[in-house]
mmJSON file of the N, C-alpha and C atoms, coordinates in Angstrom:
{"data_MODEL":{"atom_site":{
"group_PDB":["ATOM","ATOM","ATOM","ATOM","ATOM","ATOM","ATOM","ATOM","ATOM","ATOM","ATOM","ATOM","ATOM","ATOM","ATOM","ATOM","ATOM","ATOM","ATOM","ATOM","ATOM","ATOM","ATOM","ATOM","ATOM","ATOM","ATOM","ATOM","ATOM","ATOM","ATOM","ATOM","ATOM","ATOM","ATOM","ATOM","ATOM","ATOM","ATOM","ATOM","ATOM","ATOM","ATOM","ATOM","ATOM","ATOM","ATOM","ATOM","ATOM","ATOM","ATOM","ATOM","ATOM","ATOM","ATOM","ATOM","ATOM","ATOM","ATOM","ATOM","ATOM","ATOM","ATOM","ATOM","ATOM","ATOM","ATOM","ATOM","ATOM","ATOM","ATOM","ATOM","ATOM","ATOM","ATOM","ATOM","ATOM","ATOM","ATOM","ATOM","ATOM","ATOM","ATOM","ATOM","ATOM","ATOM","ATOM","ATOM","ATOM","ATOM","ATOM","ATOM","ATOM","ATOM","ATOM","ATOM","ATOM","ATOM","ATOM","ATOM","ATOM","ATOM","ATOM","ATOM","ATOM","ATOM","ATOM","ATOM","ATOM","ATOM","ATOM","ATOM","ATOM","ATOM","ATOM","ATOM","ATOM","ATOM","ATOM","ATOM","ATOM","ATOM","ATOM","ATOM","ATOM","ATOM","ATOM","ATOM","ATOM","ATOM","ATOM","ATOM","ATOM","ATOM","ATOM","ATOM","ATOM","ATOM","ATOM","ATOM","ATOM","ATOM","ATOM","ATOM","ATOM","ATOM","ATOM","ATOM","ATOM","ATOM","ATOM","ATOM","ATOM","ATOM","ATOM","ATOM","ATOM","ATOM","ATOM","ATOM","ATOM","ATOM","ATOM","ATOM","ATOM","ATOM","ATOM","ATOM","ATOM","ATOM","ATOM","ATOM","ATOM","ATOM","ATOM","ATOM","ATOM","ATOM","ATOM","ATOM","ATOM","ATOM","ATOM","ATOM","ATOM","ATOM","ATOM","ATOM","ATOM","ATOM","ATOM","ATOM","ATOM","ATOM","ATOM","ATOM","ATOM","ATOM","ATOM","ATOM","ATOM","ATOM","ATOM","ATOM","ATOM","ATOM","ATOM"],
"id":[1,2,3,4,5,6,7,8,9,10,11,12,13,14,15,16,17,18,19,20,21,22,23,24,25,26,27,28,29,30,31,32,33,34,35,36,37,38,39,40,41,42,43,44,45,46,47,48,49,50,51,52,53,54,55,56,57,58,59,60,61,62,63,64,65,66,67,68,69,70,71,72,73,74,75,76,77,78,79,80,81,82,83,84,85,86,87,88,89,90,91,92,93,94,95,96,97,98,99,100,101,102,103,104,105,106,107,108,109,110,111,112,113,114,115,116,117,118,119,120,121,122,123,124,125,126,127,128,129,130,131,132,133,134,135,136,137,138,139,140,141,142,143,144,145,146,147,148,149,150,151,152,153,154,155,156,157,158,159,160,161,162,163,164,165,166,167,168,169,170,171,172,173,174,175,176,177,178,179,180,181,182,183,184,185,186,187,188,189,190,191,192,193,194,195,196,197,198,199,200,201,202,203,204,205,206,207],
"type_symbol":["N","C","C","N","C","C","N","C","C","N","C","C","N","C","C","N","C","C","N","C","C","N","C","C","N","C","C","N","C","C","N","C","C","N","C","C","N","C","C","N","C","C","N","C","C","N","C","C","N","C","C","N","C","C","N","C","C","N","C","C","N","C","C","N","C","C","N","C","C","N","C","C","N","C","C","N","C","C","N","C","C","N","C","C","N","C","C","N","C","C","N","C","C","N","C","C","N","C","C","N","C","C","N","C","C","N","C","C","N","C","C","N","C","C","N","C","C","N","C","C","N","C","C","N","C","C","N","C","C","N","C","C","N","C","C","N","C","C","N","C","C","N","C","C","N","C","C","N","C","C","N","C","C","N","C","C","N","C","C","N","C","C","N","C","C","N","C","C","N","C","C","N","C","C","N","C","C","N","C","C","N","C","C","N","C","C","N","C","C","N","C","C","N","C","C","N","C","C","N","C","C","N","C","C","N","C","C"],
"label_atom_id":["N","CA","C","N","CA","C","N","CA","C","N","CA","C","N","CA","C","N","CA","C","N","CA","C","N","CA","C","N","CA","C","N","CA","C","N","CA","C","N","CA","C","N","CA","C","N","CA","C","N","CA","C","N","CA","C","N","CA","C","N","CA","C","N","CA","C","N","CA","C","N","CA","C","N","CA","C","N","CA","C","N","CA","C","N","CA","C","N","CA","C","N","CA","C","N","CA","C","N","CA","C","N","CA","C","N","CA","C","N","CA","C","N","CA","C","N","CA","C","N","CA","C","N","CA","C","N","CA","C","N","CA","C","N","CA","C","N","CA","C","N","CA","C","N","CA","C","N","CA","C","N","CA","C","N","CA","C","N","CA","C","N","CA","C","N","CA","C","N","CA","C","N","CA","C","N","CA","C","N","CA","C","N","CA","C","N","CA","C","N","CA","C","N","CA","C","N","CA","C","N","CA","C","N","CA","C","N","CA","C","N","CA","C","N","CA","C","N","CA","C","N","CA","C","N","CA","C","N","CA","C","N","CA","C","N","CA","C","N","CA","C"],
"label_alt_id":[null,null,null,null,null,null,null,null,null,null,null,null,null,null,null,null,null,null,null,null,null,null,null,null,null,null,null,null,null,null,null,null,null,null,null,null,null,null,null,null,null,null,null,null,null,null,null,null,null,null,null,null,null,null,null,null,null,null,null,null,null,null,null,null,null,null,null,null,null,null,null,null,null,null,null,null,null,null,null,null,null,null,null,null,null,null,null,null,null,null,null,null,null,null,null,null,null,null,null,null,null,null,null,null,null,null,null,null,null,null,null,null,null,null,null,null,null,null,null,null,null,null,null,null,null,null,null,null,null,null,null,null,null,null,null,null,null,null,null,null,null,null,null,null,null,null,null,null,null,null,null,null,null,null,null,null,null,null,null,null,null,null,null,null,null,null,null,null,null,null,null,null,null,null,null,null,null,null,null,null,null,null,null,null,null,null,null,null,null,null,null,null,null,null,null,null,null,null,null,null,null,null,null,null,null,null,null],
"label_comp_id":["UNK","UNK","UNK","UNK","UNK","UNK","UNK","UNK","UNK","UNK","UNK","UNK","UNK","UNK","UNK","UNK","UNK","UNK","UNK","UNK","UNK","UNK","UNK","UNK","UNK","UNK","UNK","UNK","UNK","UNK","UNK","UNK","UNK","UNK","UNK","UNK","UNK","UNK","UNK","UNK","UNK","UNK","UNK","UNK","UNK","UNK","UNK","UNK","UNK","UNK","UNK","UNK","UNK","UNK","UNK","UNK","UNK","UNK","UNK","UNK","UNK","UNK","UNK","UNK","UNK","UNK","UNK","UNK","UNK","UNK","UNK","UNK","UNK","UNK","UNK","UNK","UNK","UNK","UNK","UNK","UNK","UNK","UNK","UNK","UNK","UNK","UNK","UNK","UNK","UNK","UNK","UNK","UNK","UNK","UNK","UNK","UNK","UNK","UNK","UNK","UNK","UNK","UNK","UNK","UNK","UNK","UNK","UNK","UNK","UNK","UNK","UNK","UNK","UNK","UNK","UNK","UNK","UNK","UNK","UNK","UNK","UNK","UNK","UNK","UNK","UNK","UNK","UNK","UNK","UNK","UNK","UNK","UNK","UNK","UNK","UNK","UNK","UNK","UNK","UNK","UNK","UNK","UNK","UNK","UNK","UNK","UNK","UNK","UNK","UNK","UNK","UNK","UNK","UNK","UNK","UNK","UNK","UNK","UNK","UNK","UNK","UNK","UNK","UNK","UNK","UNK","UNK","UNK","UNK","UNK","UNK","UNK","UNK","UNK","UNK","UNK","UNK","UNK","UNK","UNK","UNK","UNK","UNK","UNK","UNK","UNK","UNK","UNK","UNK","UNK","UNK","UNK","UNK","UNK","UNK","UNK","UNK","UNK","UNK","UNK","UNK","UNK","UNK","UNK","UNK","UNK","UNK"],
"label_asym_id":["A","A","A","A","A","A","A","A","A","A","A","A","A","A","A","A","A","A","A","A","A","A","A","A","A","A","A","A","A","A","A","A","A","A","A","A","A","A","A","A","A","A","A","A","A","A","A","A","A","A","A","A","A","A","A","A","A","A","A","A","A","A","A","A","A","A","A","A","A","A","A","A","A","A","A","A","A","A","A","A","A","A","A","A","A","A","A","A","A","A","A","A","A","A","A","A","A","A","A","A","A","A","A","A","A","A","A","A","A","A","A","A","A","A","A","A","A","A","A","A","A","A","A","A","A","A","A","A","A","A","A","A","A","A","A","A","A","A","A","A","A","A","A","A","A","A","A","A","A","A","A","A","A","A","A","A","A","A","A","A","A","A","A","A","A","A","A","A","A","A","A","A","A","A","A","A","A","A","A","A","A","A","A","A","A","A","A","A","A","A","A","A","A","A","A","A","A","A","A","A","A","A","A","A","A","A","A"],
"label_entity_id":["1","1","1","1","1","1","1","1","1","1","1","1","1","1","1","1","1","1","1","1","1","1","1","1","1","1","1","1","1","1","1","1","1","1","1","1","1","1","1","1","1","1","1","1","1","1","1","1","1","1","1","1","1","1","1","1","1","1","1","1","1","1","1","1","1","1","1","1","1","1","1","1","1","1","1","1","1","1","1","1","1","1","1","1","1","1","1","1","1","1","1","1","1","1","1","1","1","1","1","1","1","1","1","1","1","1","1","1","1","1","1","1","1","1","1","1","1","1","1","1","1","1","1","1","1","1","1","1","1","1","1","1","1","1","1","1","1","1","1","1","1","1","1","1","1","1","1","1","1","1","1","1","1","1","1","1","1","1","1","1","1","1","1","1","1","1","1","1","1","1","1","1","1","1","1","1","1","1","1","1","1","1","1","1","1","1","1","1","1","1","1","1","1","1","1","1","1","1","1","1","1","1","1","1","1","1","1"],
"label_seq_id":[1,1,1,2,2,2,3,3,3,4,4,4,5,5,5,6,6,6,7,7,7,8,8,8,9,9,9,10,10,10,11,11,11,12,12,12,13,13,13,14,14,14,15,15,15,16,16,16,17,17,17,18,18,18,19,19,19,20,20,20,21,21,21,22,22,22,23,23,23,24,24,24,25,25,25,26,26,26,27,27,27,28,28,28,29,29,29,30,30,30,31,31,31,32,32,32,33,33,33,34,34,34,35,35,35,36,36,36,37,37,37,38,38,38,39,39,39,40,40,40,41,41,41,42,42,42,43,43,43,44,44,44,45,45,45,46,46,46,47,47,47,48,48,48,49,49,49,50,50,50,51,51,51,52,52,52,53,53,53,54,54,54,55,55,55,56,56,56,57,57,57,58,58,58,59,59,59,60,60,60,61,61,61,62,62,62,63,63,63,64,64,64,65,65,65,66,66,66,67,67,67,68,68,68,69,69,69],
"pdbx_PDB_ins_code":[null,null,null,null,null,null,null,null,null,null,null,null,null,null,null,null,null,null,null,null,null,null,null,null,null,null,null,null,null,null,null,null,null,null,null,null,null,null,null,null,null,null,null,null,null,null,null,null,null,null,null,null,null,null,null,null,null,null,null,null,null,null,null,null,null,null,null,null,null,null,null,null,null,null,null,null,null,null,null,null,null,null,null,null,null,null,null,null,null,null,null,null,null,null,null,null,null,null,null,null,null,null,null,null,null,null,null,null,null,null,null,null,null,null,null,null,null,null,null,null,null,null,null,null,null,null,null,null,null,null,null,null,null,null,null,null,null,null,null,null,null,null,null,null,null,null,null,null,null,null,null,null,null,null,null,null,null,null,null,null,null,null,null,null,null,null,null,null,null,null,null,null,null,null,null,null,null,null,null,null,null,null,null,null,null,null,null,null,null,null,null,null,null,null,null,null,null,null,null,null,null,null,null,null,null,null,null],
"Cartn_x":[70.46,71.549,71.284,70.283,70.074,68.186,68.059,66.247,65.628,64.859,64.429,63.923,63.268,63.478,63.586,64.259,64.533,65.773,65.76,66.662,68.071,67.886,69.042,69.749,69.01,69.661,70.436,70.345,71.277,72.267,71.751,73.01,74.444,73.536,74.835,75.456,74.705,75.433,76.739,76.05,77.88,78.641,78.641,78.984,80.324,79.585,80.251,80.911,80.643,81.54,83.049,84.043,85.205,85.364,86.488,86.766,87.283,87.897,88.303,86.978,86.606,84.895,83.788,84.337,82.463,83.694,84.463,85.677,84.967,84.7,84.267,82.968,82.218,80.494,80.427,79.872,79.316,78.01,77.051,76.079,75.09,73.772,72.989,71.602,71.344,70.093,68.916,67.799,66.756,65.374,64.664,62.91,63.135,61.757,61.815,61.284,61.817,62.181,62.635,61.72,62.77,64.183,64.073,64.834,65.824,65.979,66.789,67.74,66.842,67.839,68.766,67.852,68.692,69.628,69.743,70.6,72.099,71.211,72.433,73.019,72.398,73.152,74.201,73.751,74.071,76.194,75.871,76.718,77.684,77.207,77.943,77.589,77.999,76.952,77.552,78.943,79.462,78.699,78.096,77.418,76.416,76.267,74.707,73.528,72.476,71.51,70.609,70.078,69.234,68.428,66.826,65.63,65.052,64.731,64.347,63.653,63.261,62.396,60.59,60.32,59.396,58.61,59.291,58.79,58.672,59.567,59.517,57.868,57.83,56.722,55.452,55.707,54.653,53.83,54.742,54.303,54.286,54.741,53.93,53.039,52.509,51.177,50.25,50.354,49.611,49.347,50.179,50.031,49.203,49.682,48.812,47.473,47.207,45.542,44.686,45.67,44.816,44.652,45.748,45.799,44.54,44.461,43.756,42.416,41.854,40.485,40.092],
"Cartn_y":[72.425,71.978,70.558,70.231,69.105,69.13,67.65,67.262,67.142,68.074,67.641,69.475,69.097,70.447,69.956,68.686,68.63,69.165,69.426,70.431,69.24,67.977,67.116,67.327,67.568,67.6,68.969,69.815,71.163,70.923,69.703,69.729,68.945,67.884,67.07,67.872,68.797,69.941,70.659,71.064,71.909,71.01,69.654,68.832,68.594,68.003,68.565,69.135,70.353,71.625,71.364,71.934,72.035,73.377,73.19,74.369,75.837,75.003,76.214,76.78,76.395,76.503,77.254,76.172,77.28,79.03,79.129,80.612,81.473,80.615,81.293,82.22,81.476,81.979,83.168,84.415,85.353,85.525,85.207,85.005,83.45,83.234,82.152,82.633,82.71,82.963,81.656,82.021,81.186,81.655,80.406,81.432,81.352,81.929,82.084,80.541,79.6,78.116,77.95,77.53,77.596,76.635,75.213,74.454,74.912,75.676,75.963,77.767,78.178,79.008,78.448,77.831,76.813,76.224,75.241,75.014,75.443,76.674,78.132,78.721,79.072,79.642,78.348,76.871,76.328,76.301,75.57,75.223,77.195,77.589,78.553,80.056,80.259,81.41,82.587,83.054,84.068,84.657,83.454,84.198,84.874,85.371,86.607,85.628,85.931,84.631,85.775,85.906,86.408,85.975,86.583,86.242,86.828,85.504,85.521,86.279,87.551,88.738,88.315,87.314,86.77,86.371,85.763,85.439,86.524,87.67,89.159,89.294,89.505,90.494,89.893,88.303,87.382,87.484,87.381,87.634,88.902,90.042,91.33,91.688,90.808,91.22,90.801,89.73,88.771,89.515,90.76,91.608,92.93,93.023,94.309,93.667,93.06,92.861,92.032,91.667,91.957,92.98,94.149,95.396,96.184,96.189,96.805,96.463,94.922,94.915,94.724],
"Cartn_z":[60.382,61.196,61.686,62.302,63.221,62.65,62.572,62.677,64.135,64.01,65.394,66.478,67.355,68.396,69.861,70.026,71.543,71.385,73.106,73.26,73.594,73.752,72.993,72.477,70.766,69.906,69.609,70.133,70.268,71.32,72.23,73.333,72.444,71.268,70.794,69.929,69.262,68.059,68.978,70.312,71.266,71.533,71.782,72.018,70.85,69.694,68.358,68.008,68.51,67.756,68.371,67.462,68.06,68.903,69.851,70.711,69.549,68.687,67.853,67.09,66.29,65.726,67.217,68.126,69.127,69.145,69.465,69.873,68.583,67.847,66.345,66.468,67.187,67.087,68.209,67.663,68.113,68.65,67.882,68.484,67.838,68.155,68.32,67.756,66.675,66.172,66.503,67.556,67.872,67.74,67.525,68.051,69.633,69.998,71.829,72.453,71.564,72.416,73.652,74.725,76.177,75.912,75.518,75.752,74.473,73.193,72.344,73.261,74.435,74.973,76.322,76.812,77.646,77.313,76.496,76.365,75.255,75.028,74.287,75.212,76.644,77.841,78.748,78.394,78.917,78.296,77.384,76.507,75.85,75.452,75.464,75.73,76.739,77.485,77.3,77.04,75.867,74.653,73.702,72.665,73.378,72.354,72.834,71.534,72.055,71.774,71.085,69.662,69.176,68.819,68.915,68.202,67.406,66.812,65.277,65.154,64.249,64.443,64.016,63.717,63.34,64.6,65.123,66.618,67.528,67.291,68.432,67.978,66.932,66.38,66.464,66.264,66.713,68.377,69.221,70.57,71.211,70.864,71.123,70.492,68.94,68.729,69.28,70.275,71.036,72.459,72.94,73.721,73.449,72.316,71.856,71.582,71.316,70.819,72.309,73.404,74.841,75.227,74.959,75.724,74.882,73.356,72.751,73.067,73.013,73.823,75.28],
"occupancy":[1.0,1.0,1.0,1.0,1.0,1.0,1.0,1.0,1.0,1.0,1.0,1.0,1.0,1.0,1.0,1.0,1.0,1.0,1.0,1.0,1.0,1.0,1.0,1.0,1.0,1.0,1.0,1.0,1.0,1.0,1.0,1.0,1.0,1.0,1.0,1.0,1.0,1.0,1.0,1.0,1.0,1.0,1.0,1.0,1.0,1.0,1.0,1.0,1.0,1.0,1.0,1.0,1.0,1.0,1.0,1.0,1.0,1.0,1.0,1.0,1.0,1.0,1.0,1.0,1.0,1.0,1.0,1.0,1.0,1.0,1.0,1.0,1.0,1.0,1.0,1.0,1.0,1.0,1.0,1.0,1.0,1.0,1.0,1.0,1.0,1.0,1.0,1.0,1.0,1.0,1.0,1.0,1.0,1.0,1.0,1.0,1.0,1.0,1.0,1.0,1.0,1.0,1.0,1.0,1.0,1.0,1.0,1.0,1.0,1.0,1.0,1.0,1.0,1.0,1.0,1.0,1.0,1.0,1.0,1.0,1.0,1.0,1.0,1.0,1.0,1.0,1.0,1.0,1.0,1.0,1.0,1.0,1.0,1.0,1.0,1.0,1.0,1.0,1.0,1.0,1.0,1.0,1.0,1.0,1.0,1.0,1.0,1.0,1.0,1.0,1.0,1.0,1.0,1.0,1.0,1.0,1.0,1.0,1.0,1.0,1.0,1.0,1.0,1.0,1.0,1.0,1.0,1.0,1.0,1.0,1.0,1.0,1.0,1.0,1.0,1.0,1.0,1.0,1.0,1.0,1.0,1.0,1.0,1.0,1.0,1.0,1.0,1.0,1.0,1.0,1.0,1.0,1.0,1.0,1.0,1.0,1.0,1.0,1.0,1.0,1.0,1.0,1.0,1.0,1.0,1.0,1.0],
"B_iso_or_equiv":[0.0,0.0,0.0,0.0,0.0,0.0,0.0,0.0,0.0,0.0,0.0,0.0,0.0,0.0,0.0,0.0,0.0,0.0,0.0,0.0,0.0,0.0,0.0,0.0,0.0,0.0,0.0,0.0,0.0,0.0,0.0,0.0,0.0,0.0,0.0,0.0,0.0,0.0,0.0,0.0,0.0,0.0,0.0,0.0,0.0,0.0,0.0,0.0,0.0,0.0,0.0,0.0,0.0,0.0,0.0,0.0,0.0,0.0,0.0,0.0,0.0,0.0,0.0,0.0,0.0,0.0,0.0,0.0,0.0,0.0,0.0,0.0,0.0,0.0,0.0,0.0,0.0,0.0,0.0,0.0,0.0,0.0,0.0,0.0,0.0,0.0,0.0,0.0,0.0,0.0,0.0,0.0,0.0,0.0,0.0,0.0,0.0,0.0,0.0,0.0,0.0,0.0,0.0,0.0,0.0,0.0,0.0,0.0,0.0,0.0,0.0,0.0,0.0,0.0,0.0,0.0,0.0,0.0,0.0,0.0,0.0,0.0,0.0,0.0,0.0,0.0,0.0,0.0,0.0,0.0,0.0,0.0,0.0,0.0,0.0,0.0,0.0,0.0,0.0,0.0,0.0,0.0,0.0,0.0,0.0,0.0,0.0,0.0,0.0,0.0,0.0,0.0,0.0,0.0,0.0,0.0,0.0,0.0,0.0,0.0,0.0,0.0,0.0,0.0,0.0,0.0,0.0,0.0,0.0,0.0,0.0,0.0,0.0,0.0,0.0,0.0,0.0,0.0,0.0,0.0,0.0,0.0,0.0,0.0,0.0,0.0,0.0,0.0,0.0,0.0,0.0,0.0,0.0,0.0,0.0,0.0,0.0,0.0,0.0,0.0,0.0,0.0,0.0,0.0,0.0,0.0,0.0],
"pdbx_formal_charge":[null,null,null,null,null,null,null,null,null,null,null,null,null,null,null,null,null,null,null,null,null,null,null,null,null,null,null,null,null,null,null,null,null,null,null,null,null,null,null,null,null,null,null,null,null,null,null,null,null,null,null,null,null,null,null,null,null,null,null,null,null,null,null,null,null,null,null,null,null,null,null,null,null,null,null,null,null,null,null,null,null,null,null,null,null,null,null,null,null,null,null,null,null,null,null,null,null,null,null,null,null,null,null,null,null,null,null,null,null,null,null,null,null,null,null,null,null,null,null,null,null,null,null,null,null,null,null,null,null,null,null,null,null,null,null,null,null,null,null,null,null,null,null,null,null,null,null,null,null,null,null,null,null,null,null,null,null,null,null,null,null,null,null,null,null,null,null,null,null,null,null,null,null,null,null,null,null,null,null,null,null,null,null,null,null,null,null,null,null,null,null,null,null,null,null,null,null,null,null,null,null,null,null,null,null,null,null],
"auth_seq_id":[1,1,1,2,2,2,3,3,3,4,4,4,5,5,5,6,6,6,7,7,7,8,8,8,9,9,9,10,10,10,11,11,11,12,12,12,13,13,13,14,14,14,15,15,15,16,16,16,17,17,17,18,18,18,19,19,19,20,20,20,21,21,21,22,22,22,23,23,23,24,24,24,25,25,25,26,26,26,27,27,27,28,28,28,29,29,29,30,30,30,31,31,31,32,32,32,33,33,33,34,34,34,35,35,35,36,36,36,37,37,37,38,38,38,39,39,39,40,40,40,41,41,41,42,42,42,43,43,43,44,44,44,45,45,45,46,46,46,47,47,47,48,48,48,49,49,49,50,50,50,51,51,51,52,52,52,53,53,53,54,54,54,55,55,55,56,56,56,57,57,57,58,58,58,59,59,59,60,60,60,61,61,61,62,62,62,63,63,63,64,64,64,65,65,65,66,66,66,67,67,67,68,68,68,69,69,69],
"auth_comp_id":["UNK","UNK","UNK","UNK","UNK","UNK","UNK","UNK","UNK","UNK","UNK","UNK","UNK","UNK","UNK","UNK","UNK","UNK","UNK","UNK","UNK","UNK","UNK","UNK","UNK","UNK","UNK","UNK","UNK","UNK","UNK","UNK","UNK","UNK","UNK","UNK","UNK","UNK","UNK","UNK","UNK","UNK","UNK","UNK","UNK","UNK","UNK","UNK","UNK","UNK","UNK","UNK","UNK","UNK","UNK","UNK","UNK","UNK","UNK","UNK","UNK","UNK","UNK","UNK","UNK","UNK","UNK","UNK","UNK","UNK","UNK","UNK","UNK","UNK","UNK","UNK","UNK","UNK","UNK","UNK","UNK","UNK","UNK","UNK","UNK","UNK","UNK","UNK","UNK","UNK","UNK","UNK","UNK","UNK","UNK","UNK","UNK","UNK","UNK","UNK","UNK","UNK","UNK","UNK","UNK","UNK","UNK","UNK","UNK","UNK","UNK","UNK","UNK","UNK","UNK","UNK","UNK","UNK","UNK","UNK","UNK","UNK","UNK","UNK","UNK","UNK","UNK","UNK","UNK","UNK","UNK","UNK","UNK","UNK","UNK","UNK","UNK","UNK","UNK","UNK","UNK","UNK","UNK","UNK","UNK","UNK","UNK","UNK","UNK","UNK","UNK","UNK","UNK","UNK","UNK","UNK","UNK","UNK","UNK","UNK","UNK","UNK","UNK","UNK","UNK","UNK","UNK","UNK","UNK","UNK","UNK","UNK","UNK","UNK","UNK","UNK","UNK","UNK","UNK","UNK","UNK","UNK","UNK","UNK","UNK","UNK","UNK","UNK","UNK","UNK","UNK","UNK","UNK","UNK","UNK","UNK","UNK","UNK","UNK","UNK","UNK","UNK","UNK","UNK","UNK","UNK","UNK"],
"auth_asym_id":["A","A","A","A","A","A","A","A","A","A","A","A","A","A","A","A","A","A","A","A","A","A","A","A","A","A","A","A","A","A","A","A","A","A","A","A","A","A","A","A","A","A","A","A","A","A","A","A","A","A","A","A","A","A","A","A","A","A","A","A","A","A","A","A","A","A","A","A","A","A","A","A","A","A","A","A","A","A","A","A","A","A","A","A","A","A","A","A","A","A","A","A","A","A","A","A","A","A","A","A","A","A","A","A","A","A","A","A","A","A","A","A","A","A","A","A","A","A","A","A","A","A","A","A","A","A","A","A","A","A","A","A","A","A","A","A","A","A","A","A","A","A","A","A","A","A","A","A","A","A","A","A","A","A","A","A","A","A","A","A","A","A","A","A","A","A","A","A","A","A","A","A","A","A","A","A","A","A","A","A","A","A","A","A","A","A","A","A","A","A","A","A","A","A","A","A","A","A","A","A","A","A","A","A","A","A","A"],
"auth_atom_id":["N","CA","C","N","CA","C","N","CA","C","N","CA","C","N","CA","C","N","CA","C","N","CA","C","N","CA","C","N","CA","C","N","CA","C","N","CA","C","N","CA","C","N","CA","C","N","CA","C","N","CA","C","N","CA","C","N","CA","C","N","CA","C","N","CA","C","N","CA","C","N","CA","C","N","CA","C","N","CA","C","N","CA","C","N","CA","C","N","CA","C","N","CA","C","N","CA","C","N","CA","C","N","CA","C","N","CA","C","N","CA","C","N","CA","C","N","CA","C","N","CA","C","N","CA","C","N","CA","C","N","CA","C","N","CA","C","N","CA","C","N","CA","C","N","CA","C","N","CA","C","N","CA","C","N","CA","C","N","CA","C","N","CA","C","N","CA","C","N","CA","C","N","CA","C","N","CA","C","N","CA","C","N","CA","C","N","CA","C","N","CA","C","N","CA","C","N","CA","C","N","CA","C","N","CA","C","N","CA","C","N","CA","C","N","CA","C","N","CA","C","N","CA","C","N","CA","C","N","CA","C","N","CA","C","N","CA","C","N","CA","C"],
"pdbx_PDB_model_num":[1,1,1,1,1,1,1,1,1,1,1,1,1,1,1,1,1,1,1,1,1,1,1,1,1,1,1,1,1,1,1,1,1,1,1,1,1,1,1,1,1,1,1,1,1,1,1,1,1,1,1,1,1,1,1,1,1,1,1,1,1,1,1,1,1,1,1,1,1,1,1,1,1,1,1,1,1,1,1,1,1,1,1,1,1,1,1,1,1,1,1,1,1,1,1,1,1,1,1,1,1,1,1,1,1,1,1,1,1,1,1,1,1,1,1,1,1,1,1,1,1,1,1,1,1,1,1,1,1,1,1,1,1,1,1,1,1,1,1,1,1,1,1,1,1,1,1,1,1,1,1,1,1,1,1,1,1,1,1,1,1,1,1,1,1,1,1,1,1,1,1,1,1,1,1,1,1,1,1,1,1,1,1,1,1,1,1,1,1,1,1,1,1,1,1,1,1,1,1,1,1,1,1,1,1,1,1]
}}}
């Protein structure tokens, strides 16, 4: 979509979008980026914001293997 991971450059992508086009989007596929959910709640806080399952599975294995030792 956009080069880059400031959270800028997702502000100029809503910015962008047309009103008819954002009415369009259901949800917001992200990793667990603070500034890529921020500014997904900011800009359109209707969608429902999903994460990328790569990243779920990434940081509860990072829980399980404190809890486990």
């Amino acid at each position: 979509m956009c080069k880059g991971r400031a959270r800028e450059i997702l502000d100029q992508f809503f910015k962008e979008l047309s009103p008819e086009r954002s009415k369009q989007i259901e949800a917001v596929a992200c990793d667990m980026w603070d500034p890529y959910i921020t500014s997904s709640k900011e800009h359109a806080p209707s969608y429902k914001i999903v994460f990328e399952k790569f990243h779920v599975i990434k940081n509860y294995s990072k829980i399980i293997e404190k809890v486990k030792y």
